[in-house]
N, C-alpha and C positions, 0 to 999 in steps of 0.2 A: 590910570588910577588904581589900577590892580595892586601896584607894589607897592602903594602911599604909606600903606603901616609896616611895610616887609620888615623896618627895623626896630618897630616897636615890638611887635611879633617875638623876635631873635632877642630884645631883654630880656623880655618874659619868660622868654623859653630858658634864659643864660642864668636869669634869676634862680628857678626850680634846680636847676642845678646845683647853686649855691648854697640853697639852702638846704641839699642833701650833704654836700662837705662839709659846711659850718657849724657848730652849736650855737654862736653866739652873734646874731643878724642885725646889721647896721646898713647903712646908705652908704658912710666910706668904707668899710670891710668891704663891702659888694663894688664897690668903685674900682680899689686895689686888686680885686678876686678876677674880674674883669677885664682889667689892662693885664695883668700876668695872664691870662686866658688868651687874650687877642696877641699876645707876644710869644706866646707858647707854640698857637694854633692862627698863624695870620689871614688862613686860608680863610677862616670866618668871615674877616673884614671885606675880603674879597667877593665875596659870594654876593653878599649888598650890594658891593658896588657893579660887580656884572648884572646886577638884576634893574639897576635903578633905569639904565637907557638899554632895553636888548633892543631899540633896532639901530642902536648906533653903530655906527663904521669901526670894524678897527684898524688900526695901521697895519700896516706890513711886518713892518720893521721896527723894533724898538730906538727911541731916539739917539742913546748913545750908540746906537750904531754906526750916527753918522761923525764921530769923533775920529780926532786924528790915531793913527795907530798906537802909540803908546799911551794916550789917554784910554783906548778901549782894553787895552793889555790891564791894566791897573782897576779897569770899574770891573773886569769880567772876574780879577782874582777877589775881586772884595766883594762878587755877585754868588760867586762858590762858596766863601767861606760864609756866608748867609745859610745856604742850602745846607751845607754840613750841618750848622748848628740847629737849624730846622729839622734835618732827618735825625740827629742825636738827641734832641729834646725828645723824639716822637719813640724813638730806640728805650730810653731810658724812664718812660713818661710813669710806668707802676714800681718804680724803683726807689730807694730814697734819695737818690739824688736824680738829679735832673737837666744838667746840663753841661757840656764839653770839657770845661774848665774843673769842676769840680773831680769829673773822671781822672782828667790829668793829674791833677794834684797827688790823689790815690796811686793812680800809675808811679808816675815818678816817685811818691815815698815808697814804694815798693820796690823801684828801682834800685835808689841810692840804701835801701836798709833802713837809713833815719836821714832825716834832712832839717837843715834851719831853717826855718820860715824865711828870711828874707832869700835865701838860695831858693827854691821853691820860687819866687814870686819873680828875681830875677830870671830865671830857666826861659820865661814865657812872655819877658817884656812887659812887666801887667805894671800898672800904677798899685803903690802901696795899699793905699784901702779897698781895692778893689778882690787884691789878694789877701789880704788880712781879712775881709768879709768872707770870703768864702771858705780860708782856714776856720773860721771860727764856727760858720754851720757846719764844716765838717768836724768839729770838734763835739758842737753840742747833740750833733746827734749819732755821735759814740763810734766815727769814722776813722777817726784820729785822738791819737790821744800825746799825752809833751811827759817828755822823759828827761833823767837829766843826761849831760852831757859827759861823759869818762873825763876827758880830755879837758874841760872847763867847766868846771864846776858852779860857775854862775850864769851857764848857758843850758838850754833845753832844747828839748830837740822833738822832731816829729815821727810819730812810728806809726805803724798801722795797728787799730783793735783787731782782736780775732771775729768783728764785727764788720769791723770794714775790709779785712780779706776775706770774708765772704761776701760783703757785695762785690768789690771789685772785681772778682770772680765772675758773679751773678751779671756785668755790667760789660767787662770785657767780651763776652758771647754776643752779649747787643750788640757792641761798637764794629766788631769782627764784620756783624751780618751786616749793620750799614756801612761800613768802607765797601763792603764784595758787592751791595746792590748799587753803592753812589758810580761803582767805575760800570757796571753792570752793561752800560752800550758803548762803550769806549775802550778799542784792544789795548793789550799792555803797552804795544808796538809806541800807539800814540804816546797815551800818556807819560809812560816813562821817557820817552825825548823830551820833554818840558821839561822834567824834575830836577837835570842837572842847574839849566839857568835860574830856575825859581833857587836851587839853596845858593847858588853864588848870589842873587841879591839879597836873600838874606844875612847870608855872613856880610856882605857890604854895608848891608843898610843896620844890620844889629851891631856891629861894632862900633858905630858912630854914634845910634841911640842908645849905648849903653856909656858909652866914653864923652859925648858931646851933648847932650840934651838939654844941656844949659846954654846955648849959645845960638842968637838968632839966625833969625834964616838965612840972611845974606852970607854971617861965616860960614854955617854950615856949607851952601851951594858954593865958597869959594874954597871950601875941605874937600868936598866930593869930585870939582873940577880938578883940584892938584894932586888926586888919589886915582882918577879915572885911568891913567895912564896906566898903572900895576894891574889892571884888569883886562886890558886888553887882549 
């Protein structure tokens, strides 16, 4: 019975919090404040639930362990690219921006000089409003700004503010330090012997979701089989 209000505890506690950020205090404000907290910081949610049974058993081994090899190849890359965005939120958490995506975006206009918006969103494989949402907080808060284009004149284009080359600046130092701790127990040795096959499935698998993404799954798998060959 010890833990019976652990979670009511941890609103209350999540609540005082909120209402030092907010001015302006609602039930759904604090709802939304909430689930971007617990997506921000998962560990919270966690902490509940390790507390709810401590004297249960744990496994050994996590389940997808017991998948076939290429099924664990696929949940282990989509289990990293979690963790990334987890140690990047946490890298960039007093920043004004705040997570992976939006860095990139900065990077690469930085890169390219000035960039189209739909260039930008294809770079990264992103669904259109997903990338248009996050041009657009990058815009409103003065990160990005639409220039027009020399070249066509009824095109705009994306540059960086002398706002957002200093964060990017400010953000790039973050990101640095989480790449150097994420590989931090793992020699170069290793990791870079993956890194060739990981970009060869991406050029394979991005040229097809960039060329074929209209077309179900059966063509798809009978595109991939009559392509597999040029790969080997």
């Amino acid at each position: 019975m010890k833990n019976k209000y652990a979670i009511l505890k941890q609103i209350i506690d999540l609540y005082e919090e909120y209402e030092q950020d907010e001015v302006q205090l609602s039930l759904l404000d604090f709802s939304h404040w909430m689930s971007k907290k617990l997506n921000e910081e998962p560990e919270l949610d966690q902490q509940v639930k390790s507390e709810k049974y401590p004297g249960q058993h744990k496994p050994k081994s996590p389940v997808f362990k017991q998948f076939n090899e290429k099924a664990r190849f696929l949940e282990a890359v989509s289990r990293i690219a979690r963790y990334h965005e987890f140690y990047t939120r946490k890298a960039l958490k007093d920043l004004v921006i705040n997570n992976r995506l939006e860095f990139l975006f900065l990077q690469t206009v930085k890169l390219m000089a000035k960039a189209k918006k739909t260039d930008l969103i294809s770079v990264y494989n992103l669904e259109y409003t997903t990338g248009m949402d996050t041009i657009r907080r990058l815009i409103n808060n003065g990160l990005l700004d639409e220039v027009q284009d020399e070249s066509d004149k009824r095109a705009k284009l994306l540059a960086l503010t002398p706002k957002g080359e200093e964060i990017l600046a400010q953000s790039t130092k973050s990101i640095l330090e989480e790449n150097t701790m994420f590989f931090a127990a793992i020699s170069d040795n290793k990791w870079k012997k993956i890194l060739p096959v990981l970009e060869e499935l991406d050029d394979f698998h991005g040229s097809i979701y960039k060329n074929h993404s209209n077309k179900p799954f059966a063509e798809l798998a009978n595109l991939m089989d009559s392509l597999k060959y040029l790969y080997k």
